[in-house]
C-alpha positions as CSV (number, residue, x, y, z in Angstrom):
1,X,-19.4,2.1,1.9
2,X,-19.4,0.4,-1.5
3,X,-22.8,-1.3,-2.3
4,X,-23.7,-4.5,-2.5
5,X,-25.6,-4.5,-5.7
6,X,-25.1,-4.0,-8.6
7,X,-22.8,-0.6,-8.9
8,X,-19.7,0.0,-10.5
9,X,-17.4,-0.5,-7.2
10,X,-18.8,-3.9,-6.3
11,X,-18.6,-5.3,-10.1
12,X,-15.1,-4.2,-10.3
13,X,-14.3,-6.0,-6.5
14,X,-16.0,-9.0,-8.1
15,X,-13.8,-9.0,-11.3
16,X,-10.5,-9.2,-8.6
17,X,-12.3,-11.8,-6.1
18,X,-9.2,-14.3,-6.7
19,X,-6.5,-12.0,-6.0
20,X,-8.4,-10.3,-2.6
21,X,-8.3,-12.3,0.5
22,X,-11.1,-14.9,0.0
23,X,-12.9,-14.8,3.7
24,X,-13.8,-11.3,3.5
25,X,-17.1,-9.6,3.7
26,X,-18.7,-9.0,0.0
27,X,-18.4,-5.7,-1.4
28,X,-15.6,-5.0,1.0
29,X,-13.1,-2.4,-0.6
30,X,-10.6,-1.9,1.8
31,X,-7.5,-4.1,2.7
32,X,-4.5,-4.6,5.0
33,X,-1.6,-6.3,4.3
34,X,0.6,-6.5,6.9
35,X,4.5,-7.2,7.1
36,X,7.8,-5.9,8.6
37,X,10.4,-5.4,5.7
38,X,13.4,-3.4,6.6
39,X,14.0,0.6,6.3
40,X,17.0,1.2,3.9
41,X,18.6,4.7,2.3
42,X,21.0,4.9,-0.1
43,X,24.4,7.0,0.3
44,X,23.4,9.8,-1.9
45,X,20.0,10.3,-0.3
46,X,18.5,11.3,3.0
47,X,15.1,9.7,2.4
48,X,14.0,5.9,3.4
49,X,12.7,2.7,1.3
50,X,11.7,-0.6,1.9
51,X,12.8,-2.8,-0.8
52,X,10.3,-6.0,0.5
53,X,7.5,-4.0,1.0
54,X,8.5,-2.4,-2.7
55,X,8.6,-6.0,-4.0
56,X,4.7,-6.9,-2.9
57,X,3.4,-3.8,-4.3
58,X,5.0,-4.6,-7.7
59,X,3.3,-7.6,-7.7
60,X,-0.1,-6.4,-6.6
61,X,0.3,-4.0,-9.4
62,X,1.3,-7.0,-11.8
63,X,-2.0,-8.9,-11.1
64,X,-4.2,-6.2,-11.4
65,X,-2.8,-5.7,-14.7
66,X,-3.5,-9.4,-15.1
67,X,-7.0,-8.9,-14.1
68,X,-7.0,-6.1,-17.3
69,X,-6.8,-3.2,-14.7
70,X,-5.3,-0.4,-16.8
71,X,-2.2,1.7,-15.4
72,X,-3.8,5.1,-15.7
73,X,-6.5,3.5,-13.1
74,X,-4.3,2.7,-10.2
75,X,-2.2,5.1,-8.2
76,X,1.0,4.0,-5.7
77,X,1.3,6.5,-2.8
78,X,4.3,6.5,-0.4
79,X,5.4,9.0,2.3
80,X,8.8,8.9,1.6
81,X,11.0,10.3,-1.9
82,X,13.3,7.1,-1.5
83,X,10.2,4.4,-1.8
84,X,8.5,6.9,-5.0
85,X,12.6,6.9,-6.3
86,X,12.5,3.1,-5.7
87,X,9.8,1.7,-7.1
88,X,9.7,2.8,-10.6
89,X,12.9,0.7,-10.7
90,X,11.1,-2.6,-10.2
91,X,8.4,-1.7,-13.2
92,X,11.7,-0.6,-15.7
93,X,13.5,-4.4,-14.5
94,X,10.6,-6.2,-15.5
95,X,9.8,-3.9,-18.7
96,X,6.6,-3.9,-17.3
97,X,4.4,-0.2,-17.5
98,X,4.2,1.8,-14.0
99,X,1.1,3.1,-13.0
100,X,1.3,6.9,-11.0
101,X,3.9,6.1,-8.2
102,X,4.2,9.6,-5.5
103,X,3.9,11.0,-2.1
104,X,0.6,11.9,-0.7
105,X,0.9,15.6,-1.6
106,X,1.5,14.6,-5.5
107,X,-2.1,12.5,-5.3
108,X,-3.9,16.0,-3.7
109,X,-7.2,16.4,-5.8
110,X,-6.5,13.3,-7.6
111,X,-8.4,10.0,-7.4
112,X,-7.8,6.9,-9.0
113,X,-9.7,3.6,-9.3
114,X,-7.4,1.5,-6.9
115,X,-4.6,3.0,-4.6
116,X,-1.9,0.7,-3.1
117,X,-0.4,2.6,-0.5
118,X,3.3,2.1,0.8
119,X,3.6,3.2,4.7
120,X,7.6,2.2,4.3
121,X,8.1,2.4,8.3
122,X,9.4,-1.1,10.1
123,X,11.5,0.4,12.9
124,X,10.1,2.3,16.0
125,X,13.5,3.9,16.0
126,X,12.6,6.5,13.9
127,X,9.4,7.0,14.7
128,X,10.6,10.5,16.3
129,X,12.4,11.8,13.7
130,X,9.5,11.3,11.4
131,X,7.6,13.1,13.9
132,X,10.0,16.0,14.5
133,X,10.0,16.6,10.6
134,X,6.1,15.9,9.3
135,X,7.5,12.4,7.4
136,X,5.4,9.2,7.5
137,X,2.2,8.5,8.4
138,X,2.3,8.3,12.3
139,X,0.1,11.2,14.1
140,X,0.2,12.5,10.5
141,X,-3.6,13.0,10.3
142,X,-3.1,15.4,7.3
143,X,-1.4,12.6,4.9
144,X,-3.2,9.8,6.2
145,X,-6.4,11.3,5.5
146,X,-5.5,12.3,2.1
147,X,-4.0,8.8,1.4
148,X,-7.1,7.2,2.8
149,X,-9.2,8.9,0.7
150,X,-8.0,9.1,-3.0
151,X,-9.3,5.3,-4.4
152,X,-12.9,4.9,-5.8
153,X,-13.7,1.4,-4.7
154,X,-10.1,-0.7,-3.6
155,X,-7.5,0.5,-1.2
156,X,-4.4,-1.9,-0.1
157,X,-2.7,-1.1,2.4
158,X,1.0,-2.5,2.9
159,X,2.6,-1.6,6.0
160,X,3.6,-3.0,9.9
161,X,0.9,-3.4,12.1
162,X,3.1,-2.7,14.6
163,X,3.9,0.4,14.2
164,X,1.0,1.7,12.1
165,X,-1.5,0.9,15.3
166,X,0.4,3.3,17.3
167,X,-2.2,5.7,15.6
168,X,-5.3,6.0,16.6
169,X,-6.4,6.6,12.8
170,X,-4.6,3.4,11.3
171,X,-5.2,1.5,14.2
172,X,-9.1,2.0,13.5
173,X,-8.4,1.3,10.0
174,X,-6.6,-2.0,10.8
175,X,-9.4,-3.2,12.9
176,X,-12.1,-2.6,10.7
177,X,-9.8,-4.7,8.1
178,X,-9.5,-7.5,10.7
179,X,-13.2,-7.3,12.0
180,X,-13.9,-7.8,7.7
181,X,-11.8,-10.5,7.6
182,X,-9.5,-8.1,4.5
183,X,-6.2,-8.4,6.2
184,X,-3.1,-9.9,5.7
185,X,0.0,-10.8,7.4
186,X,3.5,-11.6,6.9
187,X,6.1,-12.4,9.1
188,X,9.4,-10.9,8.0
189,X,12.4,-10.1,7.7
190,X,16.1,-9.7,7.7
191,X,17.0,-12.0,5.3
192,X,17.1,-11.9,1.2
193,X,14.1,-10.2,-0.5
194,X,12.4,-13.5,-2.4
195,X,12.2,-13.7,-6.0
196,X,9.0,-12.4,-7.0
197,X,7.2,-15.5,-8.2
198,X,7.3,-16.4,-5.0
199,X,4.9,-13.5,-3.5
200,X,1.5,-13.8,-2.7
201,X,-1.4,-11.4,-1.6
């Protein structure tokens, strides 16, 4: 639990106070924004993306760079190879630096000041292949506890509700976002992915 007073964590959540949800409880470093994008793969690759879900990480990552957040201090994690191949592709578009985008195993023994972490998943259709193969984060205790656990004092969380409380970890995780009032949700989609200005936490 970050403290209320006057430590490190709680001045740094204070310096982002306009770009986290505005009800929450103070001090509050951990936040759920939830949305169903859809699961894509290219032809030359096996692994799954999420191009919407992509989009609102970019632009998390774009005001915390607004909010003088350096790159070096934030950290993207994603289950899947196609979101980390992805995602780097947004930052080069806009010309804008990446922070360090990878899977959970790549953050192992790594922390970072802020983590925004991609769960990819929109379809329950695949839920068993995931399973089958250790991919994703359902009834992955192993990668969901690393994820979980590699951010000093702010993780964001973008992923479907849906799906994501069909474990018992990330369903305890989304209610203790929703019982702090740091949760999000979007309605979506199978339509266009909107221009980025657009966007909003």
């Amino acid at each position: 639990m970050i403290s209320e007073g006057n430590s490190r964590e709680a001045e740094m959540l204070t310096q982002l106070d306009d770009i986290l949800p505005q009800y929450r409880r103070n001090a509050h470093g951990i936040f759920f924004h939830g949305l169903r994008g859809q699961n894509m793969q290219k032809n030359d690759s096996p692994s799954w993306y999420n191009p919407y879900e992509a989009k609102m990480v970019f632009l998390m990552t774009s005001k915390l760079y607004g909010k003088n957040i350096r790159p070096k201090s934030i950290g993207i994690i994603t289950p899947f190879i196609g979101q980390v191949e992805h995602l780097p592709k947004l930052f080069d578009d806009a010309t804008v630096t990446a922070p360090n985008i990878g899977t959970v195993e790549e953050f192992q023994g790594e922390e970072r000041d802020i983590i925004l972490i991609s769960t990819v998943r929109s379809s329950k259709e695949h839920i068993p292949s995931d399973l089958r193969h250790g991919l994703g984060f359902i009834q992955n205790r192993k990668l969901t506890n690393l994820a979980i656990t590699r951010p000093r004092y702010l993780l964001v969380v973008y992923g479907n509700a849906d799906l994501l409380v069909l474990d018992p970890r990330w369903r305890m995780i989304i209610k203790h976002c929703v019982d702090n009032d740091a949760i999000s949700l979007v309605t979506l989609v199978s339509t266009p992915i909107p221009a980025i200005r657009c966007l909003s936490f």
